[in-house]
C-alpha positions in Angstrom: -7.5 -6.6 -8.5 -5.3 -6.4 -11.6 -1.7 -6.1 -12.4 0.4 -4.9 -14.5 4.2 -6.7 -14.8 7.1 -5.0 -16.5 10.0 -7.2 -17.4 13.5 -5.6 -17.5 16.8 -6.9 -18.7 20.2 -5.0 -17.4 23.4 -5.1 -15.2 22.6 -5.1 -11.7 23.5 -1.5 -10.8 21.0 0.0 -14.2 18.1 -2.2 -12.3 19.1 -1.1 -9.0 19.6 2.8 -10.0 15.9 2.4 -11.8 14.6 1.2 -8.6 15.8 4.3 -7.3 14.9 7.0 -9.9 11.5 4.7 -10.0 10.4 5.0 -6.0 12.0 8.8 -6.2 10.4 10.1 -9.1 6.9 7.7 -10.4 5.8 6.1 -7.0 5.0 9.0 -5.8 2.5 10.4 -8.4 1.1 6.4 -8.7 0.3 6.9 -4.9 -1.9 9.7 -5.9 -3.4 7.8 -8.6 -7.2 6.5 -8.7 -6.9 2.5 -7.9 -3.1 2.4 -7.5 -2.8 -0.3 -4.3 1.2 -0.9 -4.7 4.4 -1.9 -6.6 6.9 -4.8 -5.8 10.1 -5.0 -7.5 11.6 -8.6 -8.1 15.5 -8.5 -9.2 17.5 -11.4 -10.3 20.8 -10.3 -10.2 22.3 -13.5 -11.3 20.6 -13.6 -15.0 20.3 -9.3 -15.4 16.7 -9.7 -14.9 14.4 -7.4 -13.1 10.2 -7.3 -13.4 7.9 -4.4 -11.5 4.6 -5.6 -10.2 2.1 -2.4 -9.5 -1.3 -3.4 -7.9 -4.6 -1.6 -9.2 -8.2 -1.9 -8.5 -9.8 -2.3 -12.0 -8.3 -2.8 -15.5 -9.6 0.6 -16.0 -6.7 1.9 -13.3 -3.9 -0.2 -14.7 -4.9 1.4 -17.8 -5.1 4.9 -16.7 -1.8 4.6 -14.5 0.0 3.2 -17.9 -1.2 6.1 -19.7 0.0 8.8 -17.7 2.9 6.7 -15.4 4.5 4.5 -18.8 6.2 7.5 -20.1 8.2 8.1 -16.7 8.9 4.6 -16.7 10.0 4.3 -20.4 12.8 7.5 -19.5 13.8 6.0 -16.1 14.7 2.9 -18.2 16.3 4.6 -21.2 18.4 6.9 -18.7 19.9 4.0 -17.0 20.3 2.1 -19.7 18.1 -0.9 -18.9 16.0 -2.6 -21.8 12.0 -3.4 -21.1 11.2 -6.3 -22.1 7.6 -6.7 -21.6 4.7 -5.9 -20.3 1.4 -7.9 -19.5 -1.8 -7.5 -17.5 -2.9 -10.3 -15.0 -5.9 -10.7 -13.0 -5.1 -11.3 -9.1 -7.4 -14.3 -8.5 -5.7 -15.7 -4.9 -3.5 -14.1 -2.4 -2.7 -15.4 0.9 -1.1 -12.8 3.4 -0.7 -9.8 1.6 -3.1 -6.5 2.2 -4.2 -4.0 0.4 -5.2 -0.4 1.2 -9.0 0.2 0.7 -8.4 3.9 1.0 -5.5 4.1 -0.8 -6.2 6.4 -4.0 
């Protein structure tokens, strides 16, 4: 399992309306993607901070979702007027209590 974390500096209500055009707009298609297995959204409200976790199967995924998904995320951020900040890719070596969806894409 890999995944790919977005960091996002904004005022609380560009991060929140991104998390709305986001879940309206990208999640959808990513639930259709090959390997997609899910996105959390962390917000720290306090510091104008925001970073978007999405959950893929192989490297290959992550990569593939970027390619077609990045561009909807670049606009959603530019519209509202949040900044990304960064963007890494991390292998998911333990989890305790969280599932994943062999069947999802």
């Amino acid at each position: 399992m890999v995944t790919r974390v977005t960091t996002f500096e904004g005022a609380p209500e560009q991060i929140e309306e991104g998390v709305r055009l986001f879940t309206e707009t990208t999640l959808p298609w990513l639930r259709d993607a090959t390997g997609f297995r899910g996105w959390l959204a962390l917000h720290d409200r306090e510091h104008d901070r925001a970073i978007g976790i999405t959950f893929w199967t192989t490297k290959e995924a992550a990569d593939a979702g970027a390619a077609k998904g990045g561009p909807l995320r670049d606009e959603i951020a530019e519209n509202v007027g949040a900044l990304m900040k960064s963007l890494e890719l991390y292998d998911v070596i333990y989890t305790d209590g969280m599932t994943f969806s062999a069947s999802a894409g």
